[in-house]
N, C-alpha and C positions, 0 to 999 in steps of 0.2 A: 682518610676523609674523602677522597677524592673516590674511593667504589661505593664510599656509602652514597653521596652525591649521585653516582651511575646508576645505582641501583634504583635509587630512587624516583629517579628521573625515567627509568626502564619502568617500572612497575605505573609511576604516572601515564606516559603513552599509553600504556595499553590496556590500562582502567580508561583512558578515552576515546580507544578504539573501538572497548568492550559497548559503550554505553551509545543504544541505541537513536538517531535521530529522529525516527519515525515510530511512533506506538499506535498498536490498533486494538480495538473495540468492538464487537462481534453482537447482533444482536437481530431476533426476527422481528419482523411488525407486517402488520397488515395491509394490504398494498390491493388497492383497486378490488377489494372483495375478496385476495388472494394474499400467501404469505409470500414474505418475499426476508431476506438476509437484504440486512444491513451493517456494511464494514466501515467503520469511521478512523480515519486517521490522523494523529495528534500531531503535526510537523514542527520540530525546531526551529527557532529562528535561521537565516539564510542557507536552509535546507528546502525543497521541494520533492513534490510528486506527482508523476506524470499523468496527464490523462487515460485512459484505454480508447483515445481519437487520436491521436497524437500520430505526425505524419510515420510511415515507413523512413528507416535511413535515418534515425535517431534516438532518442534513450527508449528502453524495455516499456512500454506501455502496461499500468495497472492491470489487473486482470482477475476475476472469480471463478473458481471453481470446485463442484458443488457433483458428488458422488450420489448415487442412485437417485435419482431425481431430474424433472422432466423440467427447463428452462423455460420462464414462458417472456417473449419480448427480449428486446437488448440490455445489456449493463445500464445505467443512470448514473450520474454524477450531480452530487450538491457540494455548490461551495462556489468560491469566488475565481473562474478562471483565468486566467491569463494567457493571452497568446503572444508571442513573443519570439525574435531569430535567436537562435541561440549560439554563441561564439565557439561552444566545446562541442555542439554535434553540426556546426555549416547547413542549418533547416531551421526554419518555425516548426517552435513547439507547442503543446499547449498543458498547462501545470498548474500545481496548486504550491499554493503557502499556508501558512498554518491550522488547515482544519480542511479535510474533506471529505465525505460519507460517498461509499459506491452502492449502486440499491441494485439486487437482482433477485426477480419474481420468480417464483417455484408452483412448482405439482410438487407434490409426493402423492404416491398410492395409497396412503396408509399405512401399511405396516412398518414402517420407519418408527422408531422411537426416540432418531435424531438423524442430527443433520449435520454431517459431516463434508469439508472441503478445504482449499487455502485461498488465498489471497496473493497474488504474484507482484512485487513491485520494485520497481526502482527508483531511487533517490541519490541526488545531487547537491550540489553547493555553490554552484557557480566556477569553481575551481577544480575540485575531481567528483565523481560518483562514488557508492557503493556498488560491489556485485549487485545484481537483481537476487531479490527472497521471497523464499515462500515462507508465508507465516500460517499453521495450520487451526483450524479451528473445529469446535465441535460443541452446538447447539440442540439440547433436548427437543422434539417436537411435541 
């Protein structure tokens, strides 16, 4: 009784190690007369994710990026931020909680028939982080 117990309890952990706190959503729209990718990300509760402002000297700052294709303007951020010191990295940070879109405006040349990049992030809980991930994506143009 006691390794079925183990067992069970082993297989528990690590169906919720497996299961991700941060889900993202990949999608173009039109931006200032221009196209631009937009990444939306779904945050579990007392999970967050970091700005791409967010000071040097503390968690992996979000990030896009975006293969054969000319950037035009910096990263954007929608959603509600919060700034905040942080007790697990010794800095103000500045992060989100449950929902936040990154917008980043493109050229292509043309001959793209899509739009290929990933999404760099990291996410926390107040108690430990995840590794930083890349989540890759790839949008028809």
């Amino acid at each position: 009784m006691k390794q079925f117990l183990f067992v069970l309890l082993l297989f528990s952990g690590i169906q919720a190690i497996a299961q991700a706190p941060v889900t993202w959503t990949f999608e173009l729209i039109q931006d200032d007369g221009g196209q631009a990718i937009k990444a939306t990300a779904t945050i579990d509760k007392d999970w967050v994710v970091y700005s791409p402002f967010t000071e040097e000297g503390g968690p992996i700052p979000t990030s896009i990026a975006l293969e054969e294709v000319e950037l035009v303007g910096a990263l954007r951020e929608e959603g509600e931020l919060i700034k905040d010191y942080s007790e697990l990295f010794e800095i103000n940070v500045s992060k989100f909680k449950k929902e936040v879109s990154f917008i980043q405006a493109f050229k292509a040349d043309g001959t793209q028939k899509e739009l290929k990049g990933y999404v760099r992030f990291m996410t926390c809980n107040g108690v430990s982080c995840l590794p930083p991930k890349n989540i890759d994506f790839s949008l028809e143009l």
